[in-house]
C-alpha positions in Angstrom: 0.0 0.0 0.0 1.6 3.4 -0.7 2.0 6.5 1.4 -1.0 8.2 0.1 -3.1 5.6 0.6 -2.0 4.6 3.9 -2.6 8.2 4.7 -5.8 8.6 3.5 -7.2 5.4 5.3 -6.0 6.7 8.7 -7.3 10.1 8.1 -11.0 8.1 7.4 -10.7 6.1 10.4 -9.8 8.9 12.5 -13.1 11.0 11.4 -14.9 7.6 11.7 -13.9 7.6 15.2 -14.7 11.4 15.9 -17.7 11.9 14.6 -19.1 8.8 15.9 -17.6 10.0 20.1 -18.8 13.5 19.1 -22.9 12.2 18.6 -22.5 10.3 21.7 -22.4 11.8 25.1 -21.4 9.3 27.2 -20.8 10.6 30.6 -21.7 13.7 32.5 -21.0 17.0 30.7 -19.9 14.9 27.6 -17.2 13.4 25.4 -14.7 16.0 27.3 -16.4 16.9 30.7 -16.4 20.4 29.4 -20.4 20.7 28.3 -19.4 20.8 24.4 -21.5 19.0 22.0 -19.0 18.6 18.4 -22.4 18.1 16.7 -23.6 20.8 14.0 -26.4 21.2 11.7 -28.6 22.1 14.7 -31.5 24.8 14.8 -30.8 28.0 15.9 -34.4 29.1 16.7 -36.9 27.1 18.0 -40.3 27.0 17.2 -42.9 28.8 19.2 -43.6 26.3 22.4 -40.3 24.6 21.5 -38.8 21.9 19.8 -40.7 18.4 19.0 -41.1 16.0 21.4 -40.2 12.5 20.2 -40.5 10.6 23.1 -41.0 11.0 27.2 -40.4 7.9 29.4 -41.5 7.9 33.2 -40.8 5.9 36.1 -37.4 6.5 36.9 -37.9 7.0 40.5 -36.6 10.5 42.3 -33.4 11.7 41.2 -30.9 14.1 39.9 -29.0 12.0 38.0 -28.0 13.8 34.1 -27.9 11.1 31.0 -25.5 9.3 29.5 -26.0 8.2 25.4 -23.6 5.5 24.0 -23.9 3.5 20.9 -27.3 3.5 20.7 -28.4 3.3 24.6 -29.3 6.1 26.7 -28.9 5.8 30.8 -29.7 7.7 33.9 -30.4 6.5 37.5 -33.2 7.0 40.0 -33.9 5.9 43.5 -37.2 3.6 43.4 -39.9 1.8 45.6 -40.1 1.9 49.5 -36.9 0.4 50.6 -35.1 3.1 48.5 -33.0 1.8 45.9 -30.9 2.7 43.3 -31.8 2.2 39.8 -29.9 2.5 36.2 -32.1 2.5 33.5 -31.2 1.9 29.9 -33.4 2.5 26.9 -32.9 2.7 23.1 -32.9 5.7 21.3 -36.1 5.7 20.6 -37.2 5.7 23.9 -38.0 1.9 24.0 -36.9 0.4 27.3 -34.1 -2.3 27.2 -33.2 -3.3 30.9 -33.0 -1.6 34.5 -30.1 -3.5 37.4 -29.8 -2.4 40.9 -26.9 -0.7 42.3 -27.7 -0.4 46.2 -29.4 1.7 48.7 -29.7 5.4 47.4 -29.5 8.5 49.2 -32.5 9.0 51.8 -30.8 12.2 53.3 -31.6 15.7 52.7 -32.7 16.2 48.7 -33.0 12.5 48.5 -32.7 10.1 45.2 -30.0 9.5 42.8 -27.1 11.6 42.1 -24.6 10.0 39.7 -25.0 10.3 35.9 -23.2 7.2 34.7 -20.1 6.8 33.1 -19.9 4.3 29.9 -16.6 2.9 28.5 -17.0 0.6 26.0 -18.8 -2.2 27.0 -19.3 -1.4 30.4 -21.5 1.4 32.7 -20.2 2.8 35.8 -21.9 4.2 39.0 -21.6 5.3 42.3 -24.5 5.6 44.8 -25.0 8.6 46.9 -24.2 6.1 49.6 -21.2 5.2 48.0 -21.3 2.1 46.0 -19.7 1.9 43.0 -20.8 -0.7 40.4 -19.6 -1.9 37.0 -22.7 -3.3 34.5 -22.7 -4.7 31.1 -23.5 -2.0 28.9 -26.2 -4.0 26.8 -27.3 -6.2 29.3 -27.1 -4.6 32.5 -25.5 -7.6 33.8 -23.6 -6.6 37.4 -19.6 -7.7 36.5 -18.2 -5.9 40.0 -19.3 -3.8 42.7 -17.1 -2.2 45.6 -18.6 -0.4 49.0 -16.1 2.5 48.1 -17.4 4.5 51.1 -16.7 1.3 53.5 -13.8 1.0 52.0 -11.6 3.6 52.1 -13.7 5.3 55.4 -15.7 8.3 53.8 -15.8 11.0 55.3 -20.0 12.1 56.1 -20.7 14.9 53.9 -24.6 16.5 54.3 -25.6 15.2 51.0 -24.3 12.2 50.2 -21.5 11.6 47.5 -22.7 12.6 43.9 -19.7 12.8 41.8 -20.0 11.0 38.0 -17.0 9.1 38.0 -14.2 8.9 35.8 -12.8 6.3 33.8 -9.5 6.5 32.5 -6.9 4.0 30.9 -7.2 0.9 32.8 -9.1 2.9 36.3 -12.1 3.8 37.7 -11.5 7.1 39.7 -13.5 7.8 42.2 -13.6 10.6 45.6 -14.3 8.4 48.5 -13.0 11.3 50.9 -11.3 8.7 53.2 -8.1 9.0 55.2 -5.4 8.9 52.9 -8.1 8.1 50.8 -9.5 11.4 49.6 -9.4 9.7 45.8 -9.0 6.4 44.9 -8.6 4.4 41.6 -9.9 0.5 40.9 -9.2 -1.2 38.6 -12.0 -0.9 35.9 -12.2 -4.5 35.0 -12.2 -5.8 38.6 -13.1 -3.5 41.1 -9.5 -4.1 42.6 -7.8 -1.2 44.7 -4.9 0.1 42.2 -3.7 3.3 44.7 -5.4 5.6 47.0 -4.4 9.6 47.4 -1.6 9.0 50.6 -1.4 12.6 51.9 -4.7 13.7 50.5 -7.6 13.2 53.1 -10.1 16.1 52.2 -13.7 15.2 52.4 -15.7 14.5 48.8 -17.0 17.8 47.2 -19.2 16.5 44.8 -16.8 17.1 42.0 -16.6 14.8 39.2 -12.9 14.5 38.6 -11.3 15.8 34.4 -8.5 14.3 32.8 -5.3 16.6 31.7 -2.4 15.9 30.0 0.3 18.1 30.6 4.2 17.4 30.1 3.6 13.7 29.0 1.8 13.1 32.3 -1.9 12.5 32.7 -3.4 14.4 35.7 -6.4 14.0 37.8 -8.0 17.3 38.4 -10.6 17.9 40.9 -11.9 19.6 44.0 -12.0 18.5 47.4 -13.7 19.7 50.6 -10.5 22.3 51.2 -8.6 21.8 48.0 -8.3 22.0 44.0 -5.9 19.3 43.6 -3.7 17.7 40.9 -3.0 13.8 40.8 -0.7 11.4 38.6 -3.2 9.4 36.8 -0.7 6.3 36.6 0.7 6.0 40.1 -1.9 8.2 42.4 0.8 10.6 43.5 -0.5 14.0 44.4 1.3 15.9 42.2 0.0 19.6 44.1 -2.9 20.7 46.1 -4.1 24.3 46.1 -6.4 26.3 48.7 -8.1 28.3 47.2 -8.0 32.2 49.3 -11.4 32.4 49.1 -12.1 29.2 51.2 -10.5 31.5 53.8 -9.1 28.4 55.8 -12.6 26.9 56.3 -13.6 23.9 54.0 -16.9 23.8 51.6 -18.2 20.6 51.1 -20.1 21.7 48.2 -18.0 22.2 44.9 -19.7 20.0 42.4 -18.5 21.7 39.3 -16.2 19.8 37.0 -13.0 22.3 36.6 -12.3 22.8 32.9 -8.6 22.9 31.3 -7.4 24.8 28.8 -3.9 25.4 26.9 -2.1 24.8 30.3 -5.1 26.9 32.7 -7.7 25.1 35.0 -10.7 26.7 35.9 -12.8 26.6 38.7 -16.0 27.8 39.6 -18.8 27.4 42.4 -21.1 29.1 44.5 -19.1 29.0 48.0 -15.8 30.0 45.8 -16.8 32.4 42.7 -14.6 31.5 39.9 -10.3 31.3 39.9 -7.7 30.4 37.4 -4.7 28.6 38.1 -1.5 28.0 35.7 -0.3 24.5 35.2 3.6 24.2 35.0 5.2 23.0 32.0 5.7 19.4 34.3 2.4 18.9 35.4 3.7 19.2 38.8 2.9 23.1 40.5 0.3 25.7 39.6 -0.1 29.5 40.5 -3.1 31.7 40.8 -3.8 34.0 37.6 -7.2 35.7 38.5 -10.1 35.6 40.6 -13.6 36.7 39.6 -16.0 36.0 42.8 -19.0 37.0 40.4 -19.0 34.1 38.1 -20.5 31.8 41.3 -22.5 28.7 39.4 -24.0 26.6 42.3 -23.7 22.9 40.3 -24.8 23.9 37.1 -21.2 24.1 35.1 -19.8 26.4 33.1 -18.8 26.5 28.9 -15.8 28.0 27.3 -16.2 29.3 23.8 -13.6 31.0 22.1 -12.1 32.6 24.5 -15.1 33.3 26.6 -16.8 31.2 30.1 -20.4 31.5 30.2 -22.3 30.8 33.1 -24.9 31.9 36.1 -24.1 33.9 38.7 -26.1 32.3 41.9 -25.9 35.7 44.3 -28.0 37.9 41.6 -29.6 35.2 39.7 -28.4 36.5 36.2 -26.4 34.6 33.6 -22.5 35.7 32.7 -19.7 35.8 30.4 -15.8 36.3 31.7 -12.7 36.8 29.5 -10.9 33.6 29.9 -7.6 35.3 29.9 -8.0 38.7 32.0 -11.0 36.9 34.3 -12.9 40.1 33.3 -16.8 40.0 33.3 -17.8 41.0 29.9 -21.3 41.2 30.5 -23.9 39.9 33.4 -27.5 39.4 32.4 -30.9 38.4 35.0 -33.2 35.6 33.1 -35.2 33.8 35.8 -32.9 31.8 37.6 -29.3 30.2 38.2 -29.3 26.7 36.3 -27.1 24.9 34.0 -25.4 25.5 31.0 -24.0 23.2 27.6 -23.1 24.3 24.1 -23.3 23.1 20.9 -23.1 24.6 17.3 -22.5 28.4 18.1 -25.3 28.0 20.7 -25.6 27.9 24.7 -28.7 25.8 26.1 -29.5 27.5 29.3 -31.9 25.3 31.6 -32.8 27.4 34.8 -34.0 25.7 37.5 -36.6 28.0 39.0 -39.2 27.5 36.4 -38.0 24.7 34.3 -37.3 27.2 31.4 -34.9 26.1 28.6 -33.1 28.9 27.1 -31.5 28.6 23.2 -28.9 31.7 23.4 -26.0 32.5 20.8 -22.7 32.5 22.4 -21.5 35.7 22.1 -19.8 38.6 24.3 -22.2 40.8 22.7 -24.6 39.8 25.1 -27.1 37.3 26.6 -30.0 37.3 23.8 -32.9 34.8 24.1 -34.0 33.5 20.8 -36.1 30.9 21.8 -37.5 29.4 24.8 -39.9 26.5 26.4 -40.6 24.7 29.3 -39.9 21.3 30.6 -43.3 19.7 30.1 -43.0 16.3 32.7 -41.6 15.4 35.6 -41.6 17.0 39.0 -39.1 18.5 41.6 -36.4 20.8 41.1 -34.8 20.9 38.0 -31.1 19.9 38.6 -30.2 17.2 36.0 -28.0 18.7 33.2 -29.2 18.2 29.3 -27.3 16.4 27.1 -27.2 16.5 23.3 -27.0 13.3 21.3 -27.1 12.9 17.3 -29.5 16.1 17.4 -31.4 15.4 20.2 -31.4 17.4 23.2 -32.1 15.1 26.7 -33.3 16.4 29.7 -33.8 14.6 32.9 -36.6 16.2 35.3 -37.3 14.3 38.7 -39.7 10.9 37.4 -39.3 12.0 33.5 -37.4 11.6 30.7 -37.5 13.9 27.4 -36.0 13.6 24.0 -36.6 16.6 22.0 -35.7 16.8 18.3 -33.3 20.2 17.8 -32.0 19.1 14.1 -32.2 21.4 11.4 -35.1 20.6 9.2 
C-alpha cells in the first residue's frame, strides 16, 4: 500500500472515530467533561412552544441524576420503591426500554434520590451511589460484573448530602472521591473492582466534584476539588502531584464544589457558588500551579460552566443572572438576569441555558455581545427541582426532570 493511501485510510478512520464520540455523550458533561456537544447542523431558533417532542419515558424514580448516550443506549439513574433503591435505566434511542439493574441503597438524606449520571466505557457502565457504591454493569445487558462499597472502603468521610460525583474512567481505572483517610481519591481497577492506589497525603472530604482528565508534560493528571482543595494527581501512580487552597475558602472547607473544573492550553478553571470562579496556571511538568485571577461573580452553584472561544459563560447564583468572563483577564464581559441560576451546555454556536426556578430552557448565541434569548420552552413532565444537566445526542437534546425523561428533536429541518 503506498503512502498516500495509507494516509488517507488513517485520516477516514480517525473522522470515523470522531464523529461517531462527538454524537455520543457518554458521561456527564460529555465526550470531554467540558459541556461541548462537536455536533452541527442544529437549529438555531426554536419554534414557538419549542422543539418536538419525540419521546417522554417515566418511572425512573426521584433523582438528579444527568444522562449518559452511547452507541445507541441512553442511561440515567433514579432511586425507586419503599426500601429506596438505586436504579440505572437503559433505553434505546427511541425511547423503547431495554433493561434496568440495581446498584444499592440510594441517598434517603436531605434532597433524597440518585445523584450520579453514569459513566460508559466501552462495554461497560459505571456508578456510584450517593451512599457510595460503585458498580460496574454490562452496557447491553445490565448484567452486574463488579461492585465495591467505596465509602466502607476507604472510610468516607459524612458529607450533608451524600456523595454525587460521575465518575471517571480513564486507561485501565475507575476514579472515584471516596473522601477517606489517605483516601481522599482512589482508583480501581475498571475490570475488577481491585484497589490500584489511594491519594496517601490527600484526606479532604468528597466535594461533589466529578474529577477531568489533563495531559500536561507527558503526564496524565487527575483534576478535581475536594472539601478544602483544587488538587492535581498522577493518573498512573496516584501521587499528588499539588494541592491548592483556594484564598477564598478562607481556611474553612466547603463541602459543596460540584462543578467539574475545565482545562485549557495549560489553565484550570474553577468555579462554584461557595468559591466564585479562579484560574490557576499549570507548570510546563504537570507538577505546581499559581493563581492567575479571581472573579468571585461568576459563582454557578452545580450547574457548570462553557468556554467558547475565548469566553466562560455561566450563572451567577448571588443575583440570579447569567455571565460571560474573559478567559484570559477573568474580566466579566457582561452579566444578564433571566429567571434563575441553572445549568449551562453548548453546541453549534449555541448555549442551552436550563434554569432551574421555572423549568425554562433557554437557546442563546454564544457571544460577548450579550445574553439574547431567541427561543425558549418549558420542561413539560416530571416534578421536583430541576437539577439534571441536558445532554445532546445525534441532534437530540435530553433532559432529565425528577420521574421523566425527554427527547426533543433540535435538528435542522
Amino acid at each position: 500500500m503506498k503512502k498516500s493511501q495509507r494516509a488517507a485510510m488513517l485520516m477516514s478512520v480517525l473522522l470515523a472515530v470522531s464523529v461517531c464520540f462527538g454524537d455520543d455523550w457518554p458521561q456527564f458533561r460529555g465526550p470531554n467533561r467540558d459541556g461541548r456537544s462537536a455536533e452541527t447542523s442544529l437549529m438555531k431558533k426554536w419554534p414557538e412552544g419549542g422543539p418536538r417532542l419525540q419521546w417522554v419515558v417515566e418511572g425512573l424514580g426521584t433523582g438528579f441524576a444527568s444522562i449518559a448516550i452511547a452507541d445507541g443506549y441512553v442511561y440515567t439513574t433514579g432511586m425507586v420503591g419503599t426500601d429506596k433503591q438505586g436504579v440505572l435505566f437503559a433505553y434505546d434511542v427511541n425511547g423503547a426500554f431495554k433493561w434496568k439493574a440495581l446498584y444499592g441503597p440510594e441517598w434517603s438524606g436531605a434532597h433524597p434520590g440518585s445523584r450520579t449520571t453514569p459513566t460508559i466505557d466501552g462495554d461497560r457502565v459505571y456508578v456510584l451511589s450517593g451512599q457510595g457504591n460503585l458498580g460496574c454493569f454490562d452496557a447491553k445487558t445490565g448484567e452486574q460484573r463488579w461492585q465495591a462499597d467505596a465509602a466502607g472502603k476507604f472510610g468516607a468521610q459524612k458529607t450533608n448530602w451524600g456523595l454525587s460525583e460521575a465518575v471517571l474512567v480513564a486507561d485501565d481505572k475507575v476514579v472515584c472521591t471516596p473522601g477517606g483517610k489517605d483516601a481522599g481519591v482512589a482508583a480501581l481497577d475498571k475490570m475488577t473492582g481491585r484497589i490500584i492506589w489511594t491519594s496517601k497525603g490527600l484526606s479532604d472530604s468528597s466535594a461533589h466534584c466529578a474529577p477531568i482528565l489533563v495531559e500536561r508534560g507527558g503526564r496524565n493528571i487527575i483534576v478535581t476539588i475536594t472539601a478544602a482543595h483544587i488538587v492535581g494527581i498522577d493518573l498512573k501512580t496516584g501521587e499528588i502531584l499539588w494541592q491548592y487552597q483556594n484564598k477564598i475558602h478562607k481556611d474553612k472547607p466547603r463541602h459543596v464544589n460540584p462543578n467539574s473544573p475545565l482545562y485549557y492550553d495549560g489553565a484550570i478553571l474553577v468555579a462554584s457558588r461557595f468559591v466564585g470562579s479562579m484560574m490557576l496556571k499549570l507548570s510546563a511538568d504537570g507538577r505546581q500551579v499559581s493563581e492567575a485571577w479571581t472573579n468571585e461573580e461568576l459563582d454557578p452553584h452545580h450547574g457548570g460552566i462553557v468556554l467558547v472561544d475565548g469566553h466562560i459563560y455561566g450563572a451567577n447564583t448571588k443575583r440570579q443572572g447569567w455571565m460571560c468572563l474573559d478567559w484570559s483577564s477573568g474580566k466579566t464581559v457582561y452579566e444578564k438576569k433571566w429567571l434563575g441560576k441553572g445549568s449551562v451546555i453548548y453546541a453549534d454556536g449555541m448555549l442551552y441555558c436550563y434554569e432551574e426556578k421555572e423549568g425554562t430552557i433557554g437557546l442563546v448565541p454564544a457571544s460577548r455581545d450579550g445574553f439574547d434569548v431567541v427561543s425558549s420552552f418549558k420542561v413539560s413532565h416530571g416534578d421536583g427541582e430541576h437539577w439534571a444537566h441536558p445532554a445532546i445526542s445525534n441532534g437530540t437534546l435530553y433532559v432529565r426532570h425528577g420521574d421523566a425523561l425527554m427527547a426533543y428533536d433540535i435538528k435542522q429541518q
